[in-house]
Steps between C-alpha positions, in 0.01 A plus 500: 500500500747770601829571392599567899381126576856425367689702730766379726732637735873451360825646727749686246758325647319132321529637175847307318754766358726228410512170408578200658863408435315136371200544264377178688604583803137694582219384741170361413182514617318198388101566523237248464195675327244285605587443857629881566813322714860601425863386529798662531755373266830548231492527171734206449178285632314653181600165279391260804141659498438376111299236425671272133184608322557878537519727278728813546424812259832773525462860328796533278498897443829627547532898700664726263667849671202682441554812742692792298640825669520789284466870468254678345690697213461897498368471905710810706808395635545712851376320814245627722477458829677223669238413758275388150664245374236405269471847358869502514458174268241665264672812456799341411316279264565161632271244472412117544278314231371189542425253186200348566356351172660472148224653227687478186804427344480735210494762628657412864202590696501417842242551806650644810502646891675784525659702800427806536127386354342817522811731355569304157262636232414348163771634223783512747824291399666293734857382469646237690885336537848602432504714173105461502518221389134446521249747395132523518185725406220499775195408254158519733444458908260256633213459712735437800800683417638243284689650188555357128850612354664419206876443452709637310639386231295241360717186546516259238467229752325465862809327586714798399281691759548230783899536457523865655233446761729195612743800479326785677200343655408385891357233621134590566463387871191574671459832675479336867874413420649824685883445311635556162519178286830345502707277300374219688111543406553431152558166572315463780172673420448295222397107514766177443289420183445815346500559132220702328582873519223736603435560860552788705447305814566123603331238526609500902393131594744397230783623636500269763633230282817383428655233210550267783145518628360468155717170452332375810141537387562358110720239709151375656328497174320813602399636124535863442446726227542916404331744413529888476316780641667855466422720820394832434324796689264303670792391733555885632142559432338645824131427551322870495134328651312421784321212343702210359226405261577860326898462437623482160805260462788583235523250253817277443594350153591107568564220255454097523651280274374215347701233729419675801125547409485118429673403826265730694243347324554161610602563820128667502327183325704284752416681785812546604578803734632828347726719658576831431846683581330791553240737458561583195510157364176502662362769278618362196357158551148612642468808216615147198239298666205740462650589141514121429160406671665262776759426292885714447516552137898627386539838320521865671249704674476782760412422872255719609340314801448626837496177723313607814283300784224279288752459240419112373889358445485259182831377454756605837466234810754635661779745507833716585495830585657790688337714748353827390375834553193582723200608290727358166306338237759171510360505916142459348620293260647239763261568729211360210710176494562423851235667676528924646467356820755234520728752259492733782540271761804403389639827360446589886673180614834594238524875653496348856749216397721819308461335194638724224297648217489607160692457185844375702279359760375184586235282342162288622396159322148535491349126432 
């Protein structure tokens, strides 16, 4: 199958730059998998579609301001030529670094995207903050352009670490969000229910919810349960083939614990539908199941699966999920669950009914 099979045509002007002034105050496409028909709907219906035996499965991982602007120390100060802004950047020595993927605490080694990718070399130092208050050695470049640094000094405690970049960190939102983060987006790019730290990108189908909408579901007797899957690279990860059989997925470290394993677990020997709040809670609970042979065992692991068309779905009957980016591997992913036809269909049917799309976008209920 080829990557361009998942291609769709998307208007610039579809693509949310802000969101909603209501985190439930999005549309929602509600898609029927095995029929291919659609509704248009809100996501205040979302509750109404649940069935009292459902179970609902929410990522927990909380966004952490993992975008740093700094300078590279010793880089030559005068500017070149206005009409290069980049070079202007580079010359200057400003640049952007993006934490991707904690390595270790001791030292603090971290895995990164950095802009400008090709200019920063291994052995340069980076400094970043007021009074650099941040400092880091570039260790070793990637197969991609990705960068390991370490910072420096080593901290005592990760949490020591996490207390600047609340200081002098951004909010990592995605690059098809053409603004500077704001005040605003740390609360709002970052789910109701968040608590685990460790992503640098949201869990977007989440962040429809509100307290008041959760209330309603447990209200019904609707059972749901947590669990936490950081998002890493893979999310900004660009897929470099023609074939989709030959793409190579980042992996994702996740963690189950033992009450939400056994409530998955007899939800699964009960029959009961499963539903995922979004794709990565998909991963999660598909990459357990084959650890667990059927079954979700608790502990940590790494997700590492591509989900693609032919993918056999052991535990998720249905699910939440935004809309994404053509030729993305969370399109394929969907598109494996509910069908590339129907997928498209209806991804065709929200850009003629201006539906909006993306992180602060809206969301489809596929079923």
């Amino acid at each position: 199958m080829l990557v361009s099979d998942f291609h769709f045509h998307l208007p610039d002007e579809l693509i949310a730059q802000q969101p909603l002034a209501a985190r439930d105050a999005s549309r929602m496409l509600h898609v029927q998998r095995t029929t291919g028909q659609w509704s248009d709907r809100v996501f205040l219906d979302f509750p109404q579609l649940l069935r009292s035996e459902d179970l609902l499965v929410f990522n927990n991982t909380r966004v952490f301001p993992a975008r740093l602007y700094g300078r590279r120390e010793g880089a030559r100060a005068q500017p070149p030529s206005p009409r290069n802004p980049a070079a202007r950047n580079f010359l200057q020595g400003r640049i952007e670094v993006l934490l991707t993927r904690h390595i270790s605490s001791e030292p603090n080694d971290w895995e990164c995207l950095v802009r400008p990718g090709r200019k920063i070399g291994v052995g340069e130092h980076l400094s970043f903050g007021e009074g650099n208050e941040l400092r880091a050695e570039v260790l070793a470049r990637g197969e991609f352009g990705e960068r390991r640094i370490r910072f420096q000094p080593a901290f005592h405690h990760l949490d020591d670490f996490f207390a600047i970049l609340d200081r002098v960190g951004h909010v990592p939102l995605p690059p098809y969000i053409s603004r500077p983060d704001s005040s605003r987006d740390r609360e709002r790019y970052q789910t109701v229910y968040a608590e685990q730290r460790g992503s640098v990108a949201a869990p977007t189908a989440g962040l429809h919810f509100t307290t008041e909408i959760l209330d309603r579901i447990r209200q019904r007797g609707i059972e749901t349960v947590e669990i936490t899957l950081h998002v890493g690279l893979g999310t900004f990860q660009s897929i470099r083939v023609e074939r989709v059989e030959d793409h190579k997925i980042h992996s994702e470290p996740y963690s189950i614990s033992p009450a939400a394993a056994d409530a998955i677990n007899q939800a699964l020997g009960s029959s009961r539908r499963i539903i995922a709040i979004g794709t990565t809670t998909v991963r999660a609970l598909e990459h357990a199941a084959r650890a667990g042979t059927g079954t979700i065992a608790p502990g940590t692991a790494a997700a590492d699966l591509f989900i693609y068309s032919g993918f056999e779905f052991k535990v998720v009957k249905a699910m939440l999920t935004n809309f994404h980016l053509p030729q993305s591997s969370l399109l394929m992913l969907v598109s494996a669950f509910g069908g590339r036809e129907n997928i498209l269909h209806s991804y065709e049917h929200a850009v003629a009914e201006q539906y909006r799309f993306y992180s602060y976008g809206d969301c489809m209920f596929i079923e």
